[in-house]
N, C-alpha and C positions, 0 to 999 in steps of 0.2 A: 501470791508472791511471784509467781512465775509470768504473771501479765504483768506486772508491776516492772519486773527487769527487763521484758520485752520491749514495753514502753521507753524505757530510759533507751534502748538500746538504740530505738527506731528515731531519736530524737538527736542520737550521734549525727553529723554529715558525715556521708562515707565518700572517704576520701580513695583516690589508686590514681596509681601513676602509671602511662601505656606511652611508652617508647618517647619518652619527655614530655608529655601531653599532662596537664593535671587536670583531672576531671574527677567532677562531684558526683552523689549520688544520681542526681536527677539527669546529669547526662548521659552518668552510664546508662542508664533506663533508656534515654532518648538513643543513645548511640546502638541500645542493642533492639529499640525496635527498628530502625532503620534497616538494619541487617537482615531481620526476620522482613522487613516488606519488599527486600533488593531479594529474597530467597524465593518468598513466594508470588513475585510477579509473574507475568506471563514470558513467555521462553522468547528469545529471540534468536537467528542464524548462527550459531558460533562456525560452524568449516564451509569452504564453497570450493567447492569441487569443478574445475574446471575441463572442458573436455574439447577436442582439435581432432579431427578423423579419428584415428586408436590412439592418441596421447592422452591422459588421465593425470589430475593433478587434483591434491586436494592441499588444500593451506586456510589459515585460521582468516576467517572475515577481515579482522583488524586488518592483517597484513596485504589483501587483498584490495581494501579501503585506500591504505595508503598509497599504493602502488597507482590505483584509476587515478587519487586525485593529482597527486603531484608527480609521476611518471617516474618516481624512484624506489628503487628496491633493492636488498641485499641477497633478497633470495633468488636462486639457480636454477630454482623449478620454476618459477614466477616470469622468470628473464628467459627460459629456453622454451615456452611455450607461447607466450606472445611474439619469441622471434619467431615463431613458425608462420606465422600469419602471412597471408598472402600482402596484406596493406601494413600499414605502419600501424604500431600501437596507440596512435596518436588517434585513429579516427574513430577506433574501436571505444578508447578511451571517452572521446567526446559522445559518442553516443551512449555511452552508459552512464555520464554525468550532465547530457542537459535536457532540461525540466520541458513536461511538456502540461499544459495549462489544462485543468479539468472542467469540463463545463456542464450546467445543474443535468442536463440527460441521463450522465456518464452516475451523477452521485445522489440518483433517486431513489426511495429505497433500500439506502445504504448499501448503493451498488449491488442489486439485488434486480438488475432488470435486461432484458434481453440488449441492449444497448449497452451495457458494461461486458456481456460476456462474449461479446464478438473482440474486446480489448482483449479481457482476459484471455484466449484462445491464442490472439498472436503473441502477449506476452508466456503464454505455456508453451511455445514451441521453444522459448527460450532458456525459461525456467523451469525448472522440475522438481518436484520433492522424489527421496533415495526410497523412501518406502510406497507410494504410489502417485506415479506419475502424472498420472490422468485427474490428480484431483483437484482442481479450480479454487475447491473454499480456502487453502493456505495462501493464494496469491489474490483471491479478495480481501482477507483479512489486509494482508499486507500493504494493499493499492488503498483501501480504506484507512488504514495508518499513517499513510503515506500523506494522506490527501488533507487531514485532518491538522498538518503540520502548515500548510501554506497553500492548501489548494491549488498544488503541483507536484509532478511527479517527476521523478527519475529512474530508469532501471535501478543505477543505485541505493537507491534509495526506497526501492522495493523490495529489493535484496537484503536489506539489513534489518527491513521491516519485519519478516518471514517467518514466521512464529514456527517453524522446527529447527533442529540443532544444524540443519544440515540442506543445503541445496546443489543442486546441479546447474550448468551456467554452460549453454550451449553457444562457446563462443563465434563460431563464421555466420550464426543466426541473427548477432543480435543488431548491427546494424543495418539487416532487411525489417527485423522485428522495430524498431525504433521507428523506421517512416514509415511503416504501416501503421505502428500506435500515433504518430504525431499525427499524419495526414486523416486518417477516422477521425479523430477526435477535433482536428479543424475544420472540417468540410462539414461534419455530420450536424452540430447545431444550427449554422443554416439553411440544411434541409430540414432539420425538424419544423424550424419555424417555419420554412414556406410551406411544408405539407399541414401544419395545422393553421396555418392561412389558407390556406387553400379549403380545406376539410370544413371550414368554418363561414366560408362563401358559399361553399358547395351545400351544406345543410343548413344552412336558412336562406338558400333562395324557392321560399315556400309558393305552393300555390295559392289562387284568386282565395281558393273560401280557405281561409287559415285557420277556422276553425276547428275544421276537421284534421286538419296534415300535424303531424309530430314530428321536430328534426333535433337533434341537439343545438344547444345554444353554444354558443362561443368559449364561456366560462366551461363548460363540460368537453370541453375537449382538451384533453391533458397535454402537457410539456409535451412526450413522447410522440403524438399525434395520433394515438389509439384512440378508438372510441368503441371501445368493446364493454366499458364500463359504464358510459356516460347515460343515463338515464333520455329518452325522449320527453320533450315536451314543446307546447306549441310556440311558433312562430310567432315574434310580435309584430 
């Protein structure tokens, strides 16, 4: 009897109404796992803590966001620390929102290579995490995130990427940090390729009896221009 009236019951549509919304069984369902998957995604920055010689400011990302993109704000914290600034907030602005182009060196390994973390380095003088500072993996996650959107990046957009509640944003740093990231990451792919041209001249210009000599071949000589891995084998 008691499965019997279960059954009938589960055969109802369940109906409720949420702030004039009318939704059915199967949405609520849908509308509350959506909830459980926005709860247990991965964290992202909620406060950015700004800092200017001893001035300290901390305000919530959003507000932050809107302030770099569009240069307005209501807030008095936000307005009296960027007047501090030796330049206009205008430049500082621009270096925190424009993109700078990643190229495959930079995202081998899932940025996991000595080449990403001469980035990572300039942008850690800029950014910080509140509980330890020195640690690199929150702002690879984030340059990985980042990159993963359009295969570009932006401070800003690093920033938001930052998988803790909370960053530090070393503001007179960041547009030295900015043309040191832009310029590495322009110049640095055409050295790589010329030193694995080069690297690739250089180890197969074998001698007379090739039978004996072992150099690496061209194909083993990786993106990065290492050949610490590449296997010898003979000259053709």
């Amino acid at each position: 009897m008691l499965f019997t009236v279960l059954r009938r019951q589960l055969q109802v549509p369940l109906l409720k109404t949420v702030s004039g919304i009318r939704l059915s069984g199967s949405s609520l369902f849908l509308a509350f796992g959506a909830i459980i998957a926005f709860s247990t995604s991965a964290s992202a920055v909620e406060t950015v803590t700004l800092v200017f010689n001893e001035s300290r400011v901390s305000v919530p990302f959003r507000d932050f966001q809107t302030f770099v993109m569009t240069g307005e704000t209501q807030r008095t914290d936000l307005q009296n620390i960027f007047g501090k600034l030796p330049r206009t907030s205008q430049a500082l602005r621009t270096a925190l929102t424009h993109e700078i182009v990643i190229t495959r060196p930079f995202s081998r390994q899932n940025f996991r290579n000595p080449t990403t973390d001469f980035l990572l380095l300039q942008l850690n003088n800029v950014l910080t995490s509140v509980t330890i500072p020195d640690n690199l993996e929150p702002l690879r996650t984030a340059l990985a995130t980042s990159y993963r959107n359009n295969q570009q990046i932006s401070i800003l957009e690093v920033i938001g990427n930052y998988p803790e509640d909370e960053i530090v944003v070393q503001l007179p740093r960041v547009e030295r940090a900015y043309n040191r990231a832009s310029a590495f990451v322009e110049r640095v792919q055409p050295a790589v390729e010329t030193l694995r041209l080069f690297l690739q001249n250089l180890m197969c210009n074998c001698p007379v009896d090739s039978t004996s000599s072992e150099v690496v071949t061209p194909r083993q000589v990786s993106e990065d221009g290492s050949v610490a891995s590449a296997k010898a084998v003979k000259c053709p």
